[in-house]
N, C-alpha and C positions, 0 to 999 in steps of 0.2 A: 559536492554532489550536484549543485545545481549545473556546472558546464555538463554532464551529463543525460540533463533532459535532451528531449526531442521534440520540438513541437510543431513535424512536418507532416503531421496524419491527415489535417483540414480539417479534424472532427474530435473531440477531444474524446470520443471512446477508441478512435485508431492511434493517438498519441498518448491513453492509456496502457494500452494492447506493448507501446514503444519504449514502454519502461523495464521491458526483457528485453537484456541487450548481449550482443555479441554470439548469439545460439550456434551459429553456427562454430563456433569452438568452446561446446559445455554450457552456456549461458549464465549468467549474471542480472539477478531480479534487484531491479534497483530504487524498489516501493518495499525493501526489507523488514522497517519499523512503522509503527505505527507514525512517527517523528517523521520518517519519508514521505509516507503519505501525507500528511497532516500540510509538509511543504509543498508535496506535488499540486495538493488541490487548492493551494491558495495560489501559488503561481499558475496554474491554469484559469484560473478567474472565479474559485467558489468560495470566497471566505466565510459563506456562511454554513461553511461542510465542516468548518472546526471543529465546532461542539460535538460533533460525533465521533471525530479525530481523537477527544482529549475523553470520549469514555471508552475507545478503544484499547488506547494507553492504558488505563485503569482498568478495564477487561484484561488485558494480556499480563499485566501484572496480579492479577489473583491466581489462587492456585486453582489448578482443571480441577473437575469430577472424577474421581475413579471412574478407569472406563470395563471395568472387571463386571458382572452383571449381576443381578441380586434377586435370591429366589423368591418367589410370590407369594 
C-alpha cells in the first residue's frame, strides 16, 4: 500500500484529498481501513494521530445503532 501514496500536494490536506486515486476510471479510496489510515497519518508525519487511529479500529469494529426510529 505504501508505493501507493502521494505525497505531491505541498500540503498534507492536498495529499490527503490524493489518497482517491484513479477517478478518473471509477476511483479507488485508498484510506479504506481504519489500518490505512492509522499508516497514512504516521507516514505523513503525525504519530501522535495514532491513538485516535486505534479507537477508530475499536469503533468500527462494534456493532452500529439501529438506524429504524423509535416512537416518543
Amino acid at each position: 500500500m505504501v508505493s501507493d501514496w502521494r505525497w505531491d500536494g505541498g500540503r498534507p490536506s492536498l495529499d490527503l484529498v490524493n489518497t482517491y486515486r484513479d477517478r478518473k476510471t471509477g476511483g479507488r479510496e485508498l484510506l479504506a481501513t481504519p489500518a490505512n489510515l492509522a499508516e497514512w497519518l504516521r507516514l505523513a508525519g503525525y504519530p501522535d494521530a495514532q491513538p485516535g487511529a486505534a479507537r477508530l479500529r475499536r469503533r468500527s469494529s462494534c456493532a452500529r445503532p439501529s438506524t429504524t426510529a423509535s416512537p416518543l
